[in-house]
N, C-alpha and C positions, 0 to 999 in steps of 0.2 A: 720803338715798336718792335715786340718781339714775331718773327715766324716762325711757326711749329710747322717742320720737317719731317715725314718719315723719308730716311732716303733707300730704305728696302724697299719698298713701292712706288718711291719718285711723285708722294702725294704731300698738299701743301692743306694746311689746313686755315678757309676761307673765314675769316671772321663777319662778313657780308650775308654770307647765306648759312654759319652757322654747321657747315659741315665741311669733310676732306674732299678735296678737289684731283683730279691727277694734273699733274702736270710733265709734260715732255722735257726729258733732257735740254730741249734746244734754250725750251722757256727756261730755265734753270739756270743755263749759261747766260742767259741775257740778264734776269735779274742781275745777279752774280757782276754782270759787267759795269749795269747802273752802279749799282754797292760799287766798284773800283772807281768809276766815273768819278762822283761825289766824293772818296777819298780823296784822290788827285787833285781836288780843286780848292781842298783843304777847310773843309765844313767839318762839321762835329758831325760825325757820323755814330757818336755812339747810341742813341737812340735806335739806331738799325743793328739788329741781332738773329743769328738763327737759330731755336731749340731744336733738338733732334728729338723726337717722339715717335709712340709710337700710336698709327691711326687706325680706322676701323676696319681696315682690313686684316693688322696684325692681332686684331683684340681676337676678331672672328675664328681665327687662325689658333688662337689659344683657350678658346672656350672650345671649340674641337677636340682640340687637345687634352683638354681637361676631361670631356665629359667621358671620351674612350678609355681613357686610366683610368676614372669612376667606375665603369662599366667593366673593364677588365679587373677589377680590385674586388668589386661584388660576386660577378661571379666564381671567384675564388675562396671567398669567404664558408 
């Protein structure tokens, strides 16, 4: 089972309800620990992986972005 990661905003993204979650550092390290737990005890863990993405915060962040260069590019025209 893959988890989608952003780790610029420390958000995990919930396949349960379908959207990005925050999650705290703390939680982060405790997954993290289970994931070595289950290593150590020498299970297949490869089923367990994490993608780094990026979530709707970072999207928001970039359609911002976008639209002010639009905006700046038009009025130059």
């Amino acid at each position: 089972m893959a988890l989608h990661y952003c780790s610029l905003h420390q958000r995990l993204f919930s396949r349960r309800c379908s959207r990005w979650v925050s999650f705290s550092q703390a939680t982060i390290d405790e997954i993290r620990g289970y994931y070595a737990l289950l290593c150590s005890a020498k299970k297949d863990a490869s089923f367990l992986y994490v993608i780094e993405r990026s979530c709707d915060q970072c999207a928001a962040t970039l359609r911002t972005i976008a639209r002010s260069k639009a905006r700046h590019a038009w009025l130059w025209e």
